[in-house]
Every structure is written in C-alpha cells, then in structure tokens.
C-alpha positions as CSV (number, residue, x, y, z in Angstrom):
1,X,-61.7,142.9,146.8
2,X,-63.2,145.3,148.9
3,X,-63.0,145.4,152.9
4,X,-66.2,146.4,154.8
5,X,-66.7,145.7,158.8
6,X,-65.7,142.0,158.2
7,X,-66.9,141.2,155.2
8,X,-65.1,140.7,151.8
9,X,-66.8,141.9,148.9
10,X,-66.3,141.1,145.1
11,X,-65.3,144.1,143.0
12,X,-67.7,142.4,140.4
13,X,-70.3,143.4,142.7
14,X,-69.8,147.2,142.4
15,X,-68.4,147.2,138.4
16,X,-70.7,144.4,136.7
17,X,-73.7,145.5,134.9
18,X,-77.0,144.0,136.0
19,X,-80.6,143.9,135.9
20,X,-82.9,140.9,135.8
21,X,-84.8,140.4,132.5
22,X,-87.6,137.8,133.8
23,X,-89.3,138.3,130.1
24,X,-86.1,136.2,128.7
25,X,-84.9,133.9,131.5
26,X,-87.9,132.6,132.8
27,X,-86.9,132.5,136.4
28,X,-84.4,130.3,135.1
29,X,-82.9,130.4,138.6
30,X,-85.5,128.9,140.5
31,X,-86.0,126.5,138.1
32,X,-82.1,125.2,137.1
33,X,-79.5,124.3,139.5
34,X,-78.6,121.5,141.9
35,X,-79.6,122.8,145.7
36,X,-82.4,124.6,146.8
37,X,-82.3,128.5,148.0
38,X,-80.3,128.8,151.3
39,X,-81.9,129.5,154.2
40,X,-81.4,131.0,157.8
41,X,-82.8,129.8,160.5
42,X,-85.4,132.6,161.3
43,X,-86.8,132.1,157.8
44,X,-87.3,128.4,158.1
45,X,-89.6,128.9,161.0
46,X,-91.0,131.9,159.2
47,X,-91.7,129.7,156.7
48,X,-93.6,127.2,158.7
49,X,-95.6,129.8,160.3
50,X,-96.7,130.9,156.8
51,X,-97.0,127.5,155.1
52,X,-101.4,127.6,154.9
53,X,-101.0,130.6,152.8
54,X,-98.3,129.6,150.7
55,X,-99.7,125.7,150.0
56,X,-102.5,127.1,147.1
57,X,-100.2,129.0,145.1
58,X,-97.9,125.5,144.7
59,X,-97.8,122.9,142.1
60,X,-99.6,119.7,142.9
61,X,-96.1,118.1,142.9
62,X,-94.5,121.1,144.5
63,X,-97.1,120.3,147.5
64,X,-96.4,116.9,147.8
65,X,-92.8,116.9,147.9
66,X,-93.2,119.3,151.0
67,X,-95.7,116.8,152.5
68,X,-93.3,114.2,152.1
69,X,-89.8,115.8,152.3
70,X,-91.0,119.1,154.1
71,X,-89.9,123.0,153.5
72,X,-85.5,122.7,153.6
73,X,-83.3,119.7,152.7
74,X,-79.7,119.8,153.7
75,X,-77.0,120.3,150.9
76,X,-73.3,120.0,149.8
77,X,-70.6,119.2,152.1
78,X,-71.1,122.4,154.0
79,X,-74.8,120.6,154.6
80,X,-76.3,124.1,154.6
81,X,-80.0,123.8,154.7
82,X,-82.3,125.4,151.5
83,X,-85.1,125.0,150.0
84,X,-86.5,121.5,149.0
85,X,-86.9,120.6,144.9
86,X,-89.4,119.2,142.9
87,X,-87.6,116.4,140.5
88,X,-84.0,118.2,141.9
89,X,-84.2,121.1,139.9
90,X,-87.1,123.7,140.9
91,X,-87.4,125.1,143.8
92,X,-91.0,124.4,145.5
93,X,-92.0,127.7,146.0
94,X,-92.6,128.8,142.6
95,X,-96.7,129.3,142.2
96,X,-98.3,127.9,139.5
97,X,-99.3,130.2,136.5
98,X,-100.3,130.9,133.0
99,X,-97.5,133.5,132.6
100,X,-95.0,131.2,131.0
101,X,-92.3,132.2,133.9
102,X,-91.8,131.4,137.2
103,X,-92.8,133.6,140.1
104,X,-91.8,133.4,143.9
105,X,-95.0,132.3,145.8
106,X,-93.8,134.2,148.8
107,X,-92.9,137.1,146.5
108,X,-96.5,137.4,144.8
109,X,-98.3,136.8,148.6
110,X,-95.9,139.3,149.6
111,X,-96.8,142.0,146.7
112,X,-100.6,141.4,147.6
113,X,-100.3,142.1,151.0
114,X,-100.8,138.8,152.3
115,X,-97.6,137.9,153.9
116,X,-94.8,140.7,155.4
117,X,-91.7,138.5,154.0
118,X,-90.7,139.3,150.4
119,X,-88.5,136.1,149.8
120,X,-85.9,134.1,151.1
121,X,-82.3,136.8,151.6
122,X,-80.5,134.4,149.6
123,X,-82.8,134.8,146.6
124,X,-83.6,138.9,147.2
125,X,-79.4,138.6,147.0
126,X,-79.2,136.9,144.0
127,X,-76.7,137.2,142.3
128,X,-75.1,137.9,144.8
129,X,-73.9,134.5,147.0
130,X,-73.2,134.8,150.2
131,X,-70.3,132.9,151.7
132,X,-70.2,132.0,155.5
133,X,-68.0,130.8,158.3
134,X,-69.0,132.7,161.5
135,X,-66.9,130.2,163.3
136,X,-63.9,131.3,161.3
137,X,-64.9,135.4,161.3
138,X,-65.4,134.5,157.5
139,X,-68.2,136.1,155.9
140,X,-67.4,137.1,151.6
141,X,-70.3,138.3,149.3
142,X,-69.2,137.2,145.4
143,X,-70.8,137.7,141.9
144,X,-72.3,134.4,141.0
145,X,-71.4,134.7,137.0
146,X,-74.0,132.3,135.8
147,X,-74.9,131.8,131.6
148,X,-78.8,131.9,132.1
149,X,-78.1,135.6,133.5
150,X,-76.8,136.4,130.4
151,X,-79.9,138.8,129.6
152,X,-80.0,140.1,132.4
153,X,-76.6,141.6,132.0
154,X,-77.3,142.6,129.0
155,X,-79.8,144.7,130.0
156,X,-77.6,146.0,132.8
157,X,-75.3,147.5,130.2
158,X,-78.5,148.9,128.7
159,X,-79.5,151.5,131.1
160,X,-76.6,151.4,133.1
161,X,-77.5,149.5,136.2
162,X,-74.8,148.2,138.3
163,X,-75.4,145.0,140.5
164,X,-75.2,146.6,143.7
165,X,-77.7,149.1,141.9
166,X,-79.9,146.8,141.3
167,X,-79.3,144.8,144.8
168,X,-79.9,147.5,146.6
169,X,-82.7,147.0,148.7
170,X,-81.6,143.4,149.2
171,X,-78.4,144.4,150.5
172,X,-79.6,147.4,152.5
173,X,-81.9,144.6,154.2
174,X,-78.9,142.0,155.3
175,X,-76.3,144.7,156.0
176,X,-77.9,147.9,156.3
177,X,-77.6,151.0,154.3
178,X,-74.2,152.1,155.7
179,X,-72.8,148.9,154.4
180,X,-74.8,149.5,151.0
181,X,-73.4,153.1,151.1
182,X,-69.7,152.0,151.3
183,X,-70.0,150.2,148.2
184,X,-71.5,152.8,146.2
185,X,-68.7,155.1,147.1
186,X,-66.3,152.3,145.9
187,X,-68.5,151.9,142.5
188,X,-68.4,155.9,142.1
189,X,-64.6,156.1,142.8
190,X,-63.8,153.6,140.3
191,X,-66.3,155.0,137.4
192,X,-64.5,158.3,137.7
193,X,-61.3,156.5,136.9
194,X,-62.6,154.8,134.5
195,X,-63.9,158.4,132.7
196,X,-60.2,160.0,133.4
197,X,-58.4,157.0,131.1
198,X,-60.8,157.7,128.5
C-alpha cells in the first residue's frame, strides 16, 4: 500500500495491467452491477443544469425513470448517492445506439463539444474505486478486480499499459498531477526490481 498526502493507494493500482476493450465488454460496467455511479455533490447539480441536452441521447425507459425517480438514488448502508437505474442494472445515462455497446451520454455530448463535463469522476476512475470517510481523515483508492474486465486486462498485458497508465488523466483530474506523478515513480521503482530478479 502506498502512502500519498492522506490517501492510501492500492499497489494493484501501479502493478496491474489495464486497458479498456469496449469492442469485447460492451460497457459491461454501466450496464451490470447493483448501484448506480457515485456521485459528488457539484456533479449532481452539474447534472441538473445539463439535463435538456442529455434527455435525447436516453432510452425511452432511461427518460422516464428520471421523470419519475430523478438523476441520483441513495445506496448501500453508506447511503452514498449515484446514479439512478433502469430495471436496477443500467445506469441511465447510457445513449441509445446502433453500435451494439454502451456509450456515456455525457461522454459522447462531451466529445462533440456540447457539454464541458466528460463523465461522472467515479466512472473516468473506474477501475479505480474510491473509498471515503472525510469525517475519519479516511480517503483509500483500490483496484476494483471485477470478471467482465477480464479483456480489458488482457489487453493491458498486451501493450503494456498499467492502470494508473491508463487512469491517467482521470487521476490527474481528482488529485492533480503531483499525486499522479508519485505513483508513477512507485510503478517505475518496482518494474526495475522486477527486471533485476529476472
């Protein structure tokens, strides 16, 4: 486990191979699981603010479970507060398309200009799950080792991503590129001991 300011951070983070394969998953995430994508505060109102452009890229029953349930639900005993499902399994905000995977409505807005926020942090993070309890001084970042990812590890190995490789910019946009810097220097530490055992 690796110190940095006050955060703990999974080893898997800097040593496990990763890179998402979309073309074999699916956007398995969004779709599988049983809570919605965690969200801060700012984001839900950001959210809000943004809703008119968002609405047309939805499912029919993506739109009317946010007119009847709205944009977050509250979930787990933590009751932290994500993104609402459709039939408790996919998250609302995928868009509908022909591509046979899902896509992040904010994500393909975002790409086109439309909107200026890429995704939810908890998704941009993913895999990467954030673990917080300000009251506490507890904040810990750990791999979430999950089966549909296997392809995406795969390819990791591949052409030799890392996750925090592959994180980067998500990481770099929570905790800033000091924070991102300290675990590369931890990931390049640890490959050249890897090399001098071999």
């Amino acid at each position: 486990m690796l110190i940095i300011d006050d955060k703990l951070v999974s080893l898997d983070i800097a040593e496990v191979d990763f890179e998402c394969d979309l073309k074999s998953c699916k956007g398995a995430c969004c779709t599988e699981g049983d809570f919605g994508a965690p969200l801060e505060e700012d984001e839900i109102e950001l959210i809000e603010g943004i809703l008119p452009q968002v609405l047309p890229l939805l499912t029919r029953e993506a739109r009317k479970v946010i007119r009847k349930e709205g944009v977050w639900a509250v979930y787990d005993e933590d009751e932290f507060k994500g993104t609402t499902l459709v039939d408790n399994r996919a998250c609302v905000f995928l868009s509908s398309n022909d591509t046979g995977y899902s896509r992040c409505a904010f994500e393909v807005l975002y790409e086109m200009g439309i909107i200026g926020f890429k995704k939810p942090i908890s998704c941009h993070l993913y895999p990467i799950r954030v673990e917080e309890n300000p009251s506490k001084g507890f904040f810990a970042l750990n791999y979430d080792d999950w089966g549909i990812c296997s392809a995406a590890c795969t390819k990791g190995k591949k052409n030799r991503t890392k996750l925090y490789q592959f994180a980067k910019e998500a990481i770099v946009r929570k905790y800033g590129s000091e924070f991102y810097t300290q675990i590369e220097k931890y990931a390049e530490a640890y490959q050249d001991a890897l090399k001098k055992r071999t």
